[in-house]
C-alpha positions in Angstrom: -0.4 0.5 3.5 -2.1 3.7 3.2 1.2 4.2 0.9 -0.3 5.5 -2.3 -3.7 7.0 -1.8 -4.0 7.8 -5.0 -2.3 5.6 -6.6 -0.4 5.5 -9.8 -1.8 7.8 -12.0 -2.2 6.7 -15.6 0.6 7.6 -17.7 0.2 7.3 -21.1 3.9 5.5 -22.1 2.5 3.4 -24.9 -0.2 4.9 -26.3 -2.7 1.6 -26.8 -3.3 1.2 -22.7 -7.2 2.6 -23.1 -7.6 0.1 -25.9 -8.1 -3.6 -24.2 -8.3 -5.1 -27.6 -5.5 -3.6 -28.8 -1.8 -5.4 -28.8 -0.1 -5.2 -25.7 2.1 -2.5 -25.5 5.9 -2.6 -25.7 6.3 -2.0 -21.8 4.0 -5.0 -21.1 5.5 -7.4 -18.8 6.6 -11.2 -20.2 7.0 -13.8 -18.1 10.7 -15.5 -18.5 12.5 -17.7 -16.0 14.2 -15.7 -12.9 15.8 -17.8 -10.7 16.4 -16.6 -7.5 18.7 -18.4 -5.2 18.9 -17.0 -1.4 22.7 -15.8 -0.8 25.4 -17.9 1.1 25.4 -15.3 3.7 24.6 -12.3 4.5 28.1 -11.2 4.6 28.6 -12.1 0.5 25.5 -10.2 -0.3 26.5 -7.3 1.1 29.7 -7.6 -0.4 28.4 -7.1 -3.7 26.2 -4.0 -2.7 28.2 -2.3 -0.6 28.2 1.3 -1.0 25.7 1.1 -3.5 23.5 4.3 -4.1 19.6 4.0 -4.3 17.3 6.4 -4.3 13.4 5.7 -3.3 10.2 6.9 -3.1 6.9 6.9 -1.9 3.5 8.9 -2.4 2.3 8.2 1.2 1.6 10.6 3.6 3.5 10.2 6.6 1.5 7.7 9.1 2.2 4.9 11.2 1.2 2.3 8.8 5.0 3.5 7.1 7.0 2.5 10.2 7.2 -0.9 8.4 8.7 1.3 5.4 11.0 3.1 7.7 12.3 -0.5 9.2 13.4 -1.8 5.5 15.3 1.5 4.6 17.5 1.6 8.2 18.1 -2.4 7.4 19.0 -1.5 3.8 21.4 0.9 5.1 22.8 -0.9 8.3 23.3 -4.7 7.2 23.8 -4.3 3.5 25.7 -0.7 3.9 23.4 0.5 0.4 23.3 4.6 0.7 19.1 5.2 0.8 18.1 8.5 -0.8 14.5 8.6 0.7 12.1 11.2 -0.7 8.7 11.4 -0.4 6.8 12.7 -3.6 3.6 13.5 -5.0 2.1 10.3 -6.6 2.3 11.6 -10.8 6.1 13.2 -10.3 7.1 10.1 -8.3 5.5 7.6 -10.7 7.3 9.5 -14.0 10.6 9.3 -12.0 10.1 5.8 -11.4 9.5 5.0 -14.7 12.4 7.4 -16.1 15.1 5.9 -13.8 15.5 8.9 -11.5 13.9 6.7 -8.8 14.8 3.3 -8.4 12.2 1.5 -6.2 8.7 3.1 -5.2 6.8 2.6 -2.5 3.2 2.1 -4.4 0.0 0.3 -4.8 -0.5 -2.9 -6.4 -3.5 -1.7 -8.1 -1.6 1.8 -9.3 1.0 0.1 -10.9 -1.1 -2.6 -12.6 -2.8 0.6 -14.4 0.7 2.3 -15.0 2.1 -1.1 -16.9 -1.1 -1.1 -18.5 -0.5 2.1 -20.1 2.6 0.9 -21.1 5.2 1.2 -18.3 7.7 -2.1 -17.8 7.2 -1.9 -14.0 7.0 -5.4 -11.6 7.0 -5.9 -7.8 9.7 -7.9 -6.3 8.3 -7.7 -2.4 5.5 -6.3 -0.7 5.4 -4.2 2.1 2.3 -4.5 3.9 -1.1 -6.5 3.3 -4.0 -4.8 4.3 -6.6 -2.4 3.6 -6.5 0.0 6.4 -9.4 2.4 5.0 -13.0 2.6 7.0 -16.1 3.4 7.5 -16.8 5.8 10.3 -19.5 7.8 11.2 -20.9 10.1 14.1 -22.8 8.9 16.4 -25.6 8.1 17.2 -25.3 6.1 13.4 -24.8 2.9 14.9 -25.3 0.4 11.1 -24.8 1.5 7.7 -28.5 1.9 7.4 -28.2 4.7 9.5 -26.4 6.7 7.0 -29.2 6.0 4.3 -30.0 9.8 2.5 -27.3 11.4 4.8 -24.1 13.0 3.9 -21.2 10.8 3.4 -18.2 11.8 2.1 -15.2 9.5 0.0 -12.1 11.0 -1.7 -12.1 12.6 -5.1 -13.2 9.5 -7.4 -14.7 6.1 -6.5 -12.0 4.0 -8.4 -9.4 4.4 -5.6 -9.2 1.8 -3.1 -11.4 4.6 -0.8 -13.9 5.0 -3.0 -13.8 0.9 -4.0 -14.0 0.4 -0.2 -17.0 3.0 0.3 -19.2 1.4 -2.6 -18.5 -2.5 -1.1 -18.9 -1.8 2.2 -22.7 -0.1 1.6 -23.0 -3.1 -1.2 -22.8 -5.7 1.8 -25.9 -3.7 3.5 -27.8 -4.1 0.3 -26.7 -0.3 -0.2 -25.7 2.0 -2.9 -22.9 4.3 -1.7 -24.2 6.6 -4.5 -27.6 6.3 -4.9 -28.6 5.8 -0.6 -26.3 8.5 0.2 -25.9 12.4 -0.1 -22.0 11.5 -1.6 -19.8 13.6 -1.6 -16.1 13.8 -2.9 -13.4 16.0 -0.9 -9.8 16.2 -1.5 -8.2 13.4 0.8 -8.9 11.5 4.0 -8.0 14.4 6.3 -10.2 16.6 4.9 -12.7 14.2 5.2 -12.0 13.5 8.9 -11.7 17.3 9.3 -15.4 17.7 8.2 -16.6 14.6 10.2 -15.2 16.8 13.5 -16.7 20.0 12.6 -20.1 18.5 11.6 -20.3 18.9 8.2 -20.7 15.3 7.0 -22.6 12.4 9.2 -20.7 10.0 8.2 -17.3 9.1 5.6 -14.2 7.1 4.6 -11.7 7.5 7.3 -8.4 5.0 8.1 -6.9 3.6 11.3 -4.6 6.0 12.0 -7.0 8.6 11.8 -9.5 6.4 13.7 -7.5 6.6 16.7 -7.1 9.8 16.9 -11.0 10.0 17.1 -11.3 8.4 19.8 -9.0 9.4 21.7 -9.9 13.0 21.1 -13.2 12.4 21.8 -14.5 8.4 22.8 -17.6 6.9 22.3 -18.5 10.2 19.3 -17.6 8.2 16.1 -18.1 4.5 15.3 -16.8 1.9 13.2 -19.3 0.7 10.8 -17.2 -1.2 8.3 -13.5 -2.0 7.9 -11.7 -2.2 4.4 -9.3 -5.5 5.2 -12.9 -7.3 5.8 -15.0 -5.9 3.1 -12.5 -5.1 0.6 -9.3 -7.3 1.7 -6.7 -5.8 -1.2 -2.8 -6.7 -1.4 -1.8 -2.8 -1.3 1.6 -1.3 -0.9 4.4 -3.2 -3.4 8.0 -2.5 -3.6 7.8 -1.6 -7.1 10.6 -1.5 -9.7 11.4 -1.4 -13.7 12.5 -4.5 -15.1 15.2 -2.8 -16.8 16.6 -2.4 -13.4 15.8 -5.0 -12.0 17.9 -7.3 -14.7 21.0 -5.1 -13.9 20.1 -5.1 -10.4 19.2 -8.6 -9.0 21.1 -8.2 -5.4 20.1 -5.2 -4.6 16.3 -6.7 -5.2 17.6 -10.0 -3.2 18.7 -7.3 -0.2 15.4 -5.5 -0.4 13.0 -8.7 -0.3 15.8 -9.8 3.2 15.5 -6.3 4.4 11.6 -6.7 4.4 11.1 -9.9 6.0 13.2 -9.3 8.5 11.5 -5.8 9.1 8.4 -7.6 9.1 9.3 -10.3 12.0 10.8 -7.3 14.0 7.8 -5.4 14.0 6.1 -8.4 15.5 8.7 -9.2 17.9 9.8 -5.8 19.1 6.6 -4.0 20.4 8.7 -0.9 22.1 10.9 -0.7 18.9 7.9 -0.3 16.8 6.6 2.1 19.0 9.7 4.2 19.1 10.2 4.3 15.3 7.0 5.2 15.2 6.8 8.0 17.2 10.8 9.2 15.8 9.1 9.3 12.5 5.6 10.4 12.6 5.0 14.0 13.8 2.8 14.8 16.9 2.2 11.2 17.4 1.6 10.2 21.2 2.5 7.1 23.0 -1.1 6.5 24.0 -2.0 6.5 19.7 1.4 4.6 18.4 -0.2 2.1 20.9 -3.8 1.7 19.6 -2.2 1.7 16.2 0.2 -0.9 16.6 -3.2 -2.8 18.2 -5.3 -2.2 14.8 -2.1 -2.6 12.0 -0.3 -5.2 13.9 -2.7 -7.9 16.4 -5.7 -7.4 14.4 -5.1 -6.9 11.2 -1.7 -8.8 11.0 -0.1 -6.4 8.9 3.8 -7.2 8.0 3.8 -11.3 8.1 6.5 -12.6 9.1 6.5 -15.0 5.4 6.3 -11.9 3.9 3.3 -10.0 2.1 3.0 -10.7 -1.4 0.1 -13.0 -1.0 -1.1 -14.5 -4.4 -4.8 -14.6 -3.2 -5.3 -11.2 -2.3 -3.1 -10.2 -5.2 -6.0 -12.1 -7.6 -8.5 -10.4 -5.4 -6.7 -6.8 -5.7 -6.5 -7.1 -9.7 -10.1 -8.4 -10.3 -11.3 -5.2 -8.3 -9.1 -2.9 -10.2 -11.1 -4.4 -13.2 -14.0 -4.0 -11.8 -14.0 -0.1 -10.8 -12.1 0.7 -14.1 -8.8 1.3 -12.6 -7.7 -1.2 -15.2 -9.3 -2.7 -18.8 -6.7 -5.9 -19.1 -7.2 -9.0 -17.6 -3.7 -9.1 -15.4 -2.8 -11.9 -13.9 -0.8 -11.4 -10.1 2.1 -13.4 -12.4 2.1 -11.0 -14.8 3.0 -8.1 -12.4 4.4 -10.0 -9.6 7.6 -11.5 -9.4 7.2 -13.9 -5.6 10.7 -15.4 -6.7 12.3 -12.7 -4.2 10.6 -13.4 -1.5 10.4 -16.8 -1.4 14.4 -16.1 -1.5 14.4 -14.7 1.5 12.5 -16.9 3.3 14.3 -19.6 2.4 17.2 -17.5 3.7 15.7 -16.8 6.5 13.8 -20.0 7.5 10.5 -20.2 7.3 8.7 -19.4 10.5 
């Protein structure tokens, strides 16, 4: 979820994308029939992508809200035998590779890649891989409400369009609040940083994540508190499995592998607690038994992260878009069909079995 922090960055492909009255660009998605039929087996399927290579990316920083991510590559490779070149990128090199055809599928937000088709790129999402927003409100103590943090200094990440800065602004909005106007805002590089400064006093409160949250408090309980949580005050559809139509058209079962390899990473992170936890800690650096424990808490019990019908959810998909328009991420009215294709996964839950 905390996938692409920043986002896709806007590309200018087209040319018109700054212009909302202007035509739509060529790389602007049209909706056309796609049937998708779930596979006679899994055994046929992977008899037509078989020793397939494809290479994928994502602009997150490593964190266990990726060990979902990390599920759906090992899946790719073990039941449908596709060779997985897995790079992690900065968000603008990874987006222009996308978009190129150097990188097949990203690992990117829903509200990035609505801006990047808007400025012209032919890019839809064919699954989703998580459903939350993860992002928070923290502060030291003894703030114990929002209203606590009124004229202090509170720190977000470099612009107030990303889905921190968006979370920031509607979490002090549902206190009757101004995130820019009741607070002495400030705008640092990332969410570390911003946790950094939070530890070494600099700030009194600031946007922080669960992953980060745990390790809080269990450095140091009872100093920091919750004071508002993204998937409530700002629920957004984030991280997509993203891909060019161009690709996708020459590539529909290795799209149909990819929306199985998800759902079925989805219900296993739900049904095996200890395998979770031991990808986890495999793949995230320095992380402890005692934190991929609270985390799996947060990302899985409470916020329900990974559902097990799969996490393209055309609600918070509507919800994601209209607050993309609202910050200025986006000028077009998109609609979740226009950028969405939920023909995949409904594939593979059919497949599957719906549970």
């Amino acid at each position: 979820m905390i996938g692409a922090l920043a986002g896709f960055a806007l590309l200018a492909v087209a040319g018109c994308g700054d212009n909302p009255d202007a035509a739509a660009p060529a790389g602007q998605p049209t909706q056309a029939a796609l049937p998708v039929k779930p596979p006679a087996s899994i055994e046929e399927l992977k008899a037509k992508v078989q020793g397939k290579e494809l290479s994928i990316a994502s602009a997150a920083f490593p964190n266990p809200t990726l060990t979902g991510m990390y599920k759906v590559l090992d899946l790719l490779q073990s039941d449908f035998g596709i060779k997985v070149e897995f790079r992690m990128m900065d968000s603008s090199p990874m987006n222009a590779a996308l978009i190129s055809g150097q990188v097949q599928i990203g690992h990117v937000s829903l509200g990035g890649m609505a801006s990047a088709v808007e400025a012209g790129a032919d890019l839809v999402a064919v699954a989703g891989n998580d459903q939350k927003n993860a992002f928070l409100v923290t502060a030291r103590a003894p703030a114990a409400s929002l209203a606590d943090l009124k004229g202090k200094r509170f720190a977000v990440s470099q612009n107030l369009s990303s889905i921190v800065g968006q979370t920031a602004a509607k979490c002090f909005s549902s206190a009757g609040l101004d995130v820019q106007k009741d607070t002495q805002l400030l705008h640092l590089g990332n969410v570390g940083q911003i946790v950094e400064s939070l530890e070494s006093g600099q700030l009194d409160g600031g946007m922080s994540a669960t992953f980060r949250q745990t390790e809080l408090d269990l450095e140091n309980p009872g100093k920091y508190t919750v004071l508002c949580k993204g998937w409530e005050a700002n629920p957004q559809l984030n991280d997509v499995w993203a891909v060019s139509r161009a690709w996708l058209e020459e590539n529909k079962d290795i799209a149909m592998a990819l929306a199985i390899a998800e759902i079925k990473a989805d219900r296993w992170t739900h049904e095996d607690k200890a395998g979770w936890l031991a990808l986890a800690q495999a793949k995230i650096e320095g992380l402890s038994p005692e934190a991929a424990e609270k985390n799996y808490t947060t990302l899985v019990t409470e916020l329900d992260d990974w559902p097990v019908n799969g996490s393209l959810d055309r609600k918070m998909c509507d919800f994601t878009l209209a607050t993309s328009k609202e910050f200025g991420v986006i000028k077009r009215d998109f609609t979740c069909s226009d950028l969405v294709l939920f023909d995949y996964q409904q594939a593979a839950v059919d497949f599957l079995g719906a549970k």
